[in-house]
C-alpha positions as CSV (number, residue, x, y, z in Angstrom):
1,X,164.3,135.6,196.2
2,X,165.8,139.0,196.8
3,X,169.6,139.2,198.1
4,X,171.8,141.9,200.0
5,X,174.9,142.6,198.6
6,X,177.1,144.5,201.2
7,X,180.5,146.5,200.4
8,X,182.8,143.6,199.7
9,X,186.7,143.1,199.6
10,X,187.3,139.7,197.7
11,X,190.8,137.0,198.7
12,X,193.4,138.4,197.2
13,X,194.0,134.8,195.8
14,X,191.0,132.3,195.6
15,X,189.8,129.2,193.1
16,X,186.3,128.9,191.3
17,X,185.5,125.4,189.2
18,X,182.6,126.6,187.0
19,X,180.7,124.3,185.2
20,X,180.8,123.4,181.3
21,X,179.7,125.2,178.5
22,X,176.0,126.0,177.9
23,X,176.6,126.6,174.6
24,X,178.6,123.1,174.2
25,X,176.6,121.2,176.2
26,X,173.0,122.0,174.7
27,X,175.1,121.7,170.3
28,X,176.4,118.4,172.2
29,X,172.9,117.3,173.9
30,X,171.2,117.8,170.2
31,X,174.2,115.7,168.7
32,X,173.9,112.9,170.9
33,X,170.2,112.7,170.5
34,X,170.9,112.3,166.5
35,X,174.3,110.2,167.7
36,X,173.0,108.2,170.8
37,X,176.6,106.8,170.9
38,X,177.9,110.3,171.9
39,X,178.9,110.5,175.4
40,X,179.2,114.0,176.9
41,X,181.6,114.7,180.3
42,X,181.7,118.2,182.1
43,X,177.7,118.7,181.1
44,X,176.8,122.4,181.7
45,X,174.6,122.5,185.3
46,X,172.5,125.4,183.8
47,X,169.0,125.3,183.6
48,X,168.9,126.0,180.0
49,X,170.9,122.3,180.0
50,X,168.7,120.6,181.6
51,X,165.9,121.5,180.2
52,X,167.1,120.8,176.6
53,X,168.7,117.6,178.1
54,X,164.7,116.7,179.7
55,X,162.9,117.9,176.2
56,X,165.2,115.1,174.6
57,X,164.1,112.1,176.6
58,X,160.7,113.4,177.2
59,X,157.5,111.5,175.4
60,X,155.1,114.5,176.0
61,X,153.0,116.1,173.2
62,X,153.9,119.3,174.6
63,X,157.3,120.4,175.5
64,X,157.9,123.7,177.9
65,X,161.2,124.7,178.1
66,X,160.7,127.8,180.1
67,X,162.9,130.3,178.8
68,X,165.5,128.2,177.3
69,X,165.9,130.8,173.9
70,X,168.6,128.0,172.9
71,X,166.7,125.2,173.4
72,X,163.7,126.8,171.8
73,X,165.7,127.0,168.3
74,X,167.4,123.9,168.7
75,X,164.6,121.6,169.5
76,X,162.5,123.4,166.8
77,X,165.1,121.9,164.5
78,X,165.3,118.6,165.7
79,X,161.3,118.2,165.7
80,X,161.3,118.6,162.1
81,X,163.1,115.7,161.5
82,X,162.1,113.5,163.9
83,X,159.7,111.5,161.7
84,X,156.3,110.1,162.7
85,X,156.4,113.0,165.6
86,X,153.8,115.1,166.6
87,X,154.7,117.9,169.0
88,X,153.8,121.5,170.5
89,X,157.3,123.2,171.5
90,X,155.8,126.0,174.5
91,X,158.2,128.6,176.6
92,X,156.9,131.1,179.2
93,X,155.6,134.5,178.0
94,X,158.1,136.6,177.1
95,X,159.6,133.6,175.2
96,X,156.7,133.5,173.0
97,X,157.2,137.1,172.0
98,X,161.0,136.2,170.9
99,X,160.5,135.8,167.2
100,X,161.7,132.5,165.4
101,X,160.0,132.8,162.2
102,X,163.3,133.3,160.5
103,X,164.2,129.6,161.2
104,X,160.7,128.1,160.9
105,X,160.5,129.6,157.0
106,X,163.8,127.8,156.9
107,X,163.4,124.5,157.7
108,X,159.8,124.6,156.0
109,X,161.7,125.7,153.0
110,X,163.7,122.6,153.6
111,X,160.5,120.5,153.8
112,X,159.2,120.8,157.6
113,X,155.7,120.9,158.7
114,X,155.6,123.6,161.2
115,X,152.9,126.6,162.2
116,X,152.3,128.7,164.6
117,X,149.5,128.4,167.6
118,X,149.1,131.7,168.8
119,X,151.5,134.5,167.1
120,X,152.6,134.5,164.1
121,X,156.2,134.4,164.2
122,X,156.7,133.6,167.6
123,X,156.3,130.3,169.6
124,X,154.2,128.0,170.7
125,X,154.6,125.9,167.7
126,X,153.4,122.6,166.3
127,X,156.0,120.6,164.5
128,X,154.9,117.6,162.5
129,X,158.2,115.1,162.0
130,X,159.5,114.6,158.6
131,X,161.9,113.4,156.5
132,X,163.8,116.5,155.1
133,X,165.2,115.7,151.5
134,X,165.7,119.5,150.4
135,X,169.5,120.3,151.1
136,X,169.2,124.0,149.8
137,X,168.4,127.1,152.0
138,X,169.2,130.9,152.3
139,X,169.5,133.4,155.8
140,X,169.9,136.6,156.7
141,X,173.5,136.6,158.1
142,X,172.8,139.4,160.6
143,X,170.3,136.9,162.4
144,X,171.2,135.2,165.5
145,X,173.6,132.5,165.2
146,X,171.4,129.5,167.4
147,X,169.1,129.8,164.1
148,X,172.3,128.9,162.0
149,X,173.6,126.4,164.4
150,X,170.0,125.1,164.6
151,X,169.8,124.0,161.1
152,X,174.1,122.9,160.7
153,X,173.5,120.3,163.6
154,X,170.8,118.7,162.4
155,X,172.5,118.7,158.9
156,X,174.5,115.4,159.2
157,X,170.8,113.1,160.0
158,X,169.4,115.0,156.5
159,X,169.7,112.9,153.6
160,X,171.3,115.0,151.3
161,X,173.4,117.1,153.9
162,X,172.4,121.1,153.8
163,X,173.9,123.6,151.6
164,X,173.3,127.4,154.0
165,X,173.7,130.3,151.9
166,X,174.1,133.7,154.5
167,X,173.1,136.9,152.9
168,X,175.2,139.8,154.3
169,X,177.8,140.9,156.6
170,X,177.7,137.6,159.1
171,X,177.7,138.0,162.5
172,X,178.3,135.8,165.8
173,X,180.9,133.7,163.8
174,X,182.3,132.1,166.7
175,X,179.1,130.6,167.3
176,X,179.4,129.5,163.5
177,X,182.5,128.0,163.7
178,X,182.3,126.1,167.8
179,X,179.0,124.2,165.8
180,X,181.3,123.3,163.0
181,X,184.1,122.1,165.0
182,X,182.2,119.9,167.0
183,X,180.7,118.3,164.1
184,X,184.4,117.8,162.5
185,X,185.6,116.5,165.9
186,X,182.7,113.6,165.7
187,X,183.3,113.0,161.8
188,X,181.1,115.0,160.0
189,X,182.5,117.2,156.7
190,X,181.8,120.8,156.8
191,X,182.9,123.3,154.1
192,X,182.8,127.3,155.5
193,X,183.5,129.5,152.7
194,X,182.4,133.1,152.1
195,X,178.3,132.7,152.4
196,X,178.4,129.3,151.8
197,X,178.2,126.9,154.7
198,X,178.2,123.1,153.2
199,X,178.1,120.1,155.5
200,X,177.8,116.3,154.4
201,X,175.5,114.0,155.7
202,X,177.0,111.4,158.1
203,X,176.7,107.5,157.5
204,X,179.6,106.0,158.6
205,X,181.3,105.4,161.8
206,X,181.7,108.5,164.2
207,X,185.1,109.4,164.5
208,X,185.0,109.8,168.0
209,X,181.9,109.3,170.8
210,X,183.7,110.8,174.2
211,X,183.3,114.3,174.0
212,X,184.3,116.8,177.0
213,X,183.0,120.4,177.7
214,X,184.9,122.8,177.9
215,X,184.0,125.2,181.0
216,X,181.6,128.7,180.5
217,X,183.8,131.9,179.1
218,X,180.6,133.3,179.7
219,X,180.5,132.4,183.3
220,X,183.8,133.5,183.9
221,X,183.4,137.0,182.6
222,X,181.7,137.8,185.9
223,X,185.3,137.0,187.7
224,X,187.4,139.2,185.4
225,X,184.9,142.0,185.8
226,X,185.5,141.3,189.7
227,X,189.2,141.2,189.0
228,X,189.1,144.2,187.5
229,X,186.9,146.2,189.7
230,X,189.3,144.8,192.9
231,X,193.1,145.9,194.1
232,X,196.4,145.3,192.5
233,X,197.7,142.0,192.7
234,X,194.8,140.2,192.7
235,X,194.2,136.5,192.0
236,X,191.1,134.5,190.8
237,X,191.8,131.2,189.2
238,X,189.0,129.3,186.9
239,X,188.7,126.0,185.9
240,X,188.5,124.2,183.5
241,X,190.0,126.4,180.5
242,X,192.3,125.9,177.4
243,X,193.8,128.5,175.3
244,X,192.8,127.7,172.0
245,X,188.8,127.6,172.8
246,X,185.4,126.9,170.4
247,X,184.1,130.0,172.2
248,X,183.5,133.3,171.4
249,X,183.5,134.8,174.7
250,X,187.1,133.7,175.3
251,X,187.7,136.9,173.9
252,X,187.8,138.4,177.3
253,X,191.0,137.5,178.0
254,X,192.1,139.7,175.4
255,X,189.3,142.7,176.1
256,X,190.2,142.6,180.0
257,X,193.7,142.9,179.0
258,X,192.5,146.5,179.0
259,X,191.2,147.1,182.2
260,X,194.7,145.8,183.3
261,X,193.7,142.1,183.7
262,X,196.1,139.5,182.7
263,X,195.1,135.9,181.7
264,X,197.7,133.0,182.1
265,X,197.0,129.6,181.1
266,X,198.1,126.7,183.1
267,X,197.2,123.1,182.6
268,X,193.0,123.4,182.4
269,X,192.9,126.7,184.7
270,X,193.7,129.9,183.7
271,X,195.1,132.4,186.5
272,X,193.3,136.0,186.2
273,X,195.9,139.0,187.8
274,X,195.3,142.7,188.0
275,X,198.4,144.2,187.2
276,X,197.6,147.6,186.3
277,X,194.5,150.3,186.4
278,X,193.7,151.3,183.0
279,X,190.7,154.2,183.4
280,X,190.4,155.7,179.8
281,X,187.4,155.1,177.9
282,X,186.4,151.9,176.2
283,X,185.9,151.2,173.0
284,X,184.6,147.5,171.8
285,X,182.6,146.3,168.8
286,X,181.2,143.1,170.5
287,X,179.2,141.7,166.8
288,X,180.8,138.6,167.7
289,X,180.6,138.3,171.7
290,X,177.2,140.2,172.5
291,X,176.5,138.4,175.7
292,X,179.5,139.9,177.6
293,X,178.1,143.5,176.9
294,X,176.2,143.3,180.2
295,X,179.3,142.3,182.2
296,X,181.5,145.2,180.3
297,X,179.6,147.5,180.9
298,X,178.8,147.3,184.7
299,X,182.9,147.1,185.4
300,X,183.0,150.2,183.6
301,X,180.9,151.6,185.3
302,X,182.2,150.0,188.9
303,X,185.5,151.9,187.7
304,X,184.1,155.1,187.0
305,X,185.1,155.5,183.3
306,X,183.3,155.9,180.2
307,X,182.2,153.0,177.2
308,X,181.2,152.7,173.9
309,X,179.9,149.2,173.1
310,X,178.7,148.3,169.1
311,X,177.6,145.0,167.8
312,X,174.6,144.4,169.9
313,X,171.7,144.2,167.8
314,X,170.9,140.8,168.9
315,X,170.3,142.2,172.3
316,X,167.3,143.4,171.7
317,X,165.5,139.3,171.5
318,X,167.2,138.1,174.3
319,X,165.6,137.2,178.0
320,X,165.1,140.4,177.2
321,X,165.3,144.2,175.9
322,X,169.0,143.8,177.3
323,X,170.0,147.4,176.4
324,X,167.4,149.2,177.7
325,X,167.5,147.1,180.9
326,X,171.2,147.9,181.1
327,X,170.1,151.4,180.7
328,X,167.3,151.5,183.1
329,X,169.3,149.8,185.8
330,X,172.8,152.3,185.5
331,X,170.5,154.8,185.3
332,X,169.6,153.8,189.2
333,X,173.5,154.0,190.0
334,X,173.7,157.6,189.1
335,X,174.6,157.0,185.4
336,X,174.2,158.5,182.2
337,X,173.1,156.0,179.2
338,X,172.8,156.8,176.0
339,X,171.4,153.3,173.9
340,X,170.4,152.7,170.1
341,X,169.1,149.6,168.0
342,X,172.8,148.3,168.4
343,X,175.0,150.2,170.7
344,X,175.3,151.1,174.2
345,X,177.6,154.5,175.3
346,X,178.3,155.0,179.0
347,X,179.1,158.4,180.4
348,X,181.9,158.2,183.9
349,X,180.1,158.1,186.9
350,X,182.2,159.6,190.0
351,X,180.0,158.4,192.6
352,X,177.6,155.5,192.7
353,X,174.7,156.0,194.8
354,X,174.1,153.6,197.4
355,X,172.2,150.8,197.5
356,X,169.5,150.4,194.3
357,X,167.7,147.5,193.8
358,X,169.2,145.8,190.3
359,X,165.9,144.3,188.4
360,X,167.0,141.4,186.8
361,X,164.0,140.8,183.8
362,X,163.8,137.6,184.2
363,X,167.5,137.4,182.7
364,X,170.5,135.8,184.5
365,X,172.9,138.2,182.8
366,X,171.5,140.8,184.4
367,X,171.7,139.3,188.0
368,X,175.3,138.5,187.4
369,X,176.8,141.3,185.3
370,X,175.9,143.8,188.3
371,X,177.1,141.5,191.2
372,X,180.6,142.7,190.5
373,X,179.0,146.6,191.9
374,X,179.7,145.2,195.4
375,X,183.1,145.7,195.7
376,X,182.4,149.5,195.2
377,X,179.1,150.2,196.9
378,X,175.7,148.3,198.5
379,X,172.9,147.1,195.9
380,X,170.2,144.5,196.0
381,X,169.3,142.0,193.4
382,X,165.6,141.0,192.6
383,X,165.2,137.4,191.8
384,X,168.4,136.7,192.2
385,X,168.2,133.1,191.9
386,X,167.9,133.7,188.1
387,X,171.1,133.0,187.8
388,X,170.9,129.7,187.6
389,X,169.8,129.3,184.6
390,X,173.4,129.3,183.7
391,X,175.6,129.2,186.9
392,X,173.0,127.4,189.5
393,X,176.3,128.0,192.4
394,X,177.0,132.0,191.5
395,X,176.2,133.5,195.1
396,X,177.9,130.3,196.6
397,X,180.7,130.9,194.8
398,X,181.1,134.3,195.4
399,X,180.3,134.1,199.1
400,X,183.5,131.3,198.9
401,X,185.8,134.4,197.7
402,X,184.5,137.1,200.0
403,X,181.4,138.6,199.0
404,X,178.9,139.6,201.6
405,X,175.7,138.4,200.9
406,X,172.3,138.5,202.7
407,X,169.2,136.8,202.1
């Protein structure tokens, strides 16, 4: 389905409940299948979620999850070990072009039985369950962190614990650390030091089996890019939030802080404000939060100014080619885009030209990250309900704060 976004003016004060964390819910979904006495509240409504969530409880020989890149890595893991399984893990076609051959050699290495159906390196997969007795295991640390995460969560059911060794500069360390804190918070002993990630294997008692998610920062990178692209004094408050947050993307409260957008935490919301108009060029090494790069750069370019964005080399293996479809699709607005393997620089755009038609890849970033552009000029998104892979109720929601939108 293709939507109509018309010149908006959003409330000047409004209120969005967005649902949990995908990230949380699918680390939590994996836990509680190892854990079945793990009970999980605020479970993400994304696709991605469900999917993992149906892959779990399914009986199937063959599992398709679509283009679920997280639970693509995550399920791979938790195959392996399932002993006395048998199972082909399937996605649609551009997933099995993402490669994953970095965390099959690993758990392999670790004692898996897993090869490849079609091509090497990529998915489908056949995954023979075993019991993994191998603790020891090296990675690139410049890979994508889901291939980490992949192989820490299943850590706890292996009997001898794992021992990760990361080779190089590491990158996506939030996404390190949110896995490890959720296994401290149920019990499990984790060691992160240097290159060496240790974590114990788990035989007693959980610590704890109620577990809450905490709402998307992803999701809600979307409203600060609306806050920031609307008038002074402008309100938008999100629940549910804490200040102290497993992840990475709450760094937007501190990035939008330059765009003029204030953050204030109250209870489980937090109250977005612009306060100011902040129009000089923008400078951010996102290594560590790569998938707010789509939503930065469309509200600079919304506000006519100029970016430099580093740290994106895991762009390139998302949904997909996300730099070069952030290029194509400025491009349409009248921008100039220069892209590399890992960086994205925007030239200022005066005047946006009216009306393009966003492509969206098959991506729900995409979709989202340029919804913001209607508050500045027409555009129509293709496919639009690609969003919900992540945020089923975006256009709902942003119809309930003023957006126009037309089917």
């Amino acid at each position: 389905m293709n939507i109509q976004l018309r010149k908006s003016v959003v409330d000047q004060t409004s209120s969005v409940t967005i649902t949990g964390s995908k990230s949380e819910s699918n680390r939590l979904l994996l836990l509680q299948a190892l854990f079945p006495e793990i009970s999980i509240e605020n479970l993400s409504e994304s696709d991605d979620s469900k999917v993992m969530q149906k892959a779990l409880e399914s009986h199937s020989k063959i599992i398709d999850i679509h283009h679920a890149g997280t639970a693509m890595r995550f399920l791979t893991a938790y195959f392996a070990t399932k002993e006395s399984s048998e199972v082909v893990l399937t996605g649609s076609a551009r997933m099995k072009e993402r490669p994953i051959q970095v965390l099959v050699d690993a758990l392999n290495t670790l004692g898996a039985d897993i090869t490849y159906l079609e091509t090497e390196g990529c998915p489908p997969l056949k995954i023979k369950g075993q019991k993994l007795t191998k603790s020891k295991v090296s990675l690139k640390a410049n890979v994508s962190s889901q291939y980490i995460s992949a192989l820490l969560l299943i850590a706890p059911k292996l009997e001898n614990g794992l021992e990760l060794t990361l080779e190089g500069t590491i990158t996506s360390v939030p996404y390190i650390k949110m896995t490890l804190d959720l296994l401290n918070q149920i019990g499990v002993d984790t060691k992160f030091e240097g290159n060496l990630i240790t974590v114990a294997p788990k035989t007693s008692p959980l610590n704890t089996t109620n577990l809450t998610v905490e709402s998307d920062w992803s999701s809600a990178s979307y409203f600060y890019s609306i806050v920031a692209l609307s008038a002074l004094g402008t309100e938008i408050k999100l629940s549910s939030y804490k200040e102290h947050s497993l992840q990475g993307d709450s760094v937007l409260a501190e990035i939008y802080s330059q765009f003029g957008v204030t953050t204030t935490y109250e209870e489980n919301e937090i109250i977005l404000r612009k306060e100011s108009q902040n129009l000089e060029l923008k400078q951010f090494n996102l290594v560590n939060a790569p998938d707010i790069a789509q939503t930065i750069a469309v509200t600079c370019l919304g506000l006519g100014i100029g970016c430099e964005l580093t740290g994106l080399h895991t762009l390139k293996i998302k949904e997909t080619d996300r730099l070069v479809a952030l290029k194509n699709e400025m491009e349409k607005f009248g921008a100039e885009v220069e892209i590399t393997n890992d960086s994205l620089k925007l030239f200022p755009v005066s005047n946006l030209k009216s009306n393009p038609a966003v492509a969206t890849y098959n991506d729900h970033r995409m979709a989202m990250a340029f919804a913001p552009l209607a508050l500045k000029t027409e555009l129509q998104v293709e496919d639009a309900m690609v969003v919900s892979k992540s945020f089923p109720t975006f256009w709902e929601d942003l119809a309930a704060i003023g957006f126009q939108i037309n089917q």
